[in-house]
C-alpha positions in Angstrom: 15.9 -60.1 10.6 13.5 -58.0 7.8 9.9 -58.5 8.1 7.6 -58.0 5.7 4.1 -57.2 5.6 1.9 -57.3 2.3 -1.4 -56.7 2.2 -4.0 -58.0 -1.0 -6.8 -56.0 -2.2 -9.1 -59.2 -2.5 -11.8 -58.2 -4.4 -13.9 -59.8 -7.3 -12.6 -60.1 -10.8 -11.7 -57.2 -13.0 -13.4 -54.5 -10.6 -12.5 -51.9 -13.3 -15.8 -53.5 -15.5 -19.2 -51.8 -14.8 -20.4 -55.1 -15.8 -18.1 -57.6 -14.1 -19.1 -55.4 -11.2 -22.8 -56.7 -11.7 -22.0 -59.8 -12.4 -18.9 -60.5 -10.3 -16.9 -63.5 -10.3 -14.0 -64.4 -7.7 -11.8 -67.0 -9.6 -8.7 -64.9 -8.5 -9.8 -65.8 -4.6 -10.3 -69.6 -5.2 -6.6 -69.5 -6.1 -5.3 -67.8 -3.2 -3.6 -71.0 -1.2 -1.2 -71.2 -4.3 -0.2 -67.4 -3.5 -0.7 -68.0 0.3 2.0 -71.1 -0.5 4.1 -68.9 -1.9 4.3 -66.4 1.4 4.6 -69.2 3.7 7.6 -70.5 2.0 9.1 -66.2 2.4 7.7 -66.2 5.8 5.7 -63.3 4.6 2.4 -62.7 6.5 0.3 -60.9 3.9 -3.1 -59.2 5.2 -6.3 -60.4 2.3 -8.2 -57.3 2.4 -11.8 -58.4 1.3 -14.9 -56.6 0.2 -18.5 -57.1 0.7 -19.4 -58.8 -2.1 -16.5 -61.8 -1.2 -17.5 -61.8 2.6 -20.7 -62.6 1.2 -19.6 -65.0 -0.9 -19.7 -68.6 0.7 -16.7 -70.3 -1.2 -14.4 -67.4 -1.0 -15.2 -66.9 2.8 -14.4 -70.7 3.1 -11.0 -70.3 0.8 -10.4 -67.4 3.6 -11.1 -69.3 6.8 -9.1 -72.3 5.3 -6.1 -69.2 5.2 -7.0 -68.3 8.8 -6.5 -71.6 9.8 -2.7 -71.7 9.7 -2.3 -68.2 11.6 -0.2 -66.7 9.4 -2.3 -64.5 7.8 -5.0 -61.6 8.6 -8.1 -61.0 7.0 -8.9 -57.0 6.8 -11.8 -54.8 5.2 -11.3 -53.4 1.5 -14.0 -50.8 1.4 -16.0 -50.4 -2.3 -18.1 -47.7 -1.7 -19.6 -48.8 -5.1 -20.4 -52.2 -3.7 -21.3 -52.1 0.4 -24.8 -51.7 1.6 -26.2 -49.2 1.7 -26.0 -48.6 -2.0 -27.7 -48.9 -5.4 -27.2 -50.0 -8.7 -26.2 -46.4 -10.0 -23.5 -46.6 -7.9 -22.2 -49.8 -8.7 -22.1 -48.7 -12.3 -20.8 -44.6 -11.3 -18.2 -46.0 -9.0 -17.9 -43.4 -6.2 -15.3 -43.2 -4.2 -15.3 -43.5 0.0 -14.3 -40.0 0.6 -18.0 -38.8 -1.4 -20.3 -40.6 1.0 -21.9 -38.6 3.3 -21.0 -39.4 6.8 -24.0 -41.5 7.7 -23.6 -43.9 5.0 -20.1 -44.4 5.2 -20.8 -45.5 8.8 -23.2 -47.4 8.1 -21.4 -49.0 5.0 -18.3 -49.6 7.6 -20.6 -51.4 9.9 -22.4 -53.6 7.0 -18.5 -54.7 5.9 -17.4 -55.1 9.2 -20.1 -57.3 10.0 -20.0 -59.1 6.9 -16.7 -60.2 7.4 -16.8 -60.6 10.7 -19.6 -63.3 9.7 -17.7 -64.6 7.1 -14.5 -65.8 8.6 -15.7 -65.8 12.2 -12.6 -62.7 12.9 -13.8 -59.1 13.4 -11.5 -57.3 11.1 -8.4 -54.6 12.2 -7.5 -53.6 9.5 -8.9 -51.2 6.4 -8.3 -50.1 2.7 -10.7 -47.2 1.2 -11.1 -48.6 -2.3 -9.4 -46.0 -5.5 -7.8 -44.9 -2.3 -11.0 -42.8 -1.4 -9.9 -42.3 2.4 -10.0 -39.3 3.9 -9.2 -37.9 7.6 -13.3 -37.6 8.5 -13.2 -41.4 8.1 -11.1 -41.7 11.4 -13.2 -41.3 14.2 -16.1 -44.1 12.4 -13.0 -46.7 12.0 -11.8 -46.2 15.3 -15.4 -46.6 16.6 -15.2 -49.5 14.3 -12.6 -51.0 16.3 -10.1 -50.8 13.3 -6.8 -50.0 14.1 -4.6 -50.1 11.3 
């Protein structure tokens, strides 16, 4: 038998716009339970990787614990280094990736999105994405603090 395991950056609406990254929108994640539909019926069990900004945001939290529900499905972290307190404006419009943060705020931007989601969809994450694949091997030791283990 092949399993398959496919994860889903879930992040707001066209990320790649400085000013849908202000403004951000998460039409995409209301329409996740036709895609989840889709996996169920391939008994794929995909893993939504979700950022701050949609832990944060009550509808698409709900749309996640609805996912949850079923147990076929994980919800994991999909760090923005641009997006996840601490951080600023400037760096929501300058995009940095994970692997610039000085080690203190990338801990403490780990802990913010771990909580958030944690808060979100009542699950502590185990799983993690660096965002514009910004991950580098000094992250280790913070995510296995973390409790991350994928």
């Amino acid at each position: 038998m092949l399993s398959l395991l496919v994860g889903i950056d879930t992040e707001g609406d066209n990320q790649w716009s400085a000013d849908a990254r202000l403004n951000q929108r998460f039409e995409n994640i209301y329409a996740l339970p036709r895609l989840h539909a889709l996996f169920q019926e391939h008994r794929v069990r995909p893993t939504y990787l979700i950022t701050w900004p949609v832990a944060r945001d009550a509808r698409s939290a709900a749309v996640l614990r609805e996912l949850l529900s079923a147990r076929d499905c994980e919800v994991g972290a999909h760090h923005h280094a641009w997006e996840t307190p601490p951080c600023t404006e400037g760096d929501v419009r300058r995009h940095p990736y994970a692997l610039q943060l000085p080690a203190a705020q990338f801990a403490a931007q780990l802990d913010s999105l771990t909580h958030a989601i944690g808060d979100a969809v009542g699950e502590r994450p185990l799983s993690y994405r660096s965002g514009r694949f910004g991950f580098c091997a000094g992250h280790v030791s913070s995510l296995e603090r973390a409790g991350y283990t994928v």
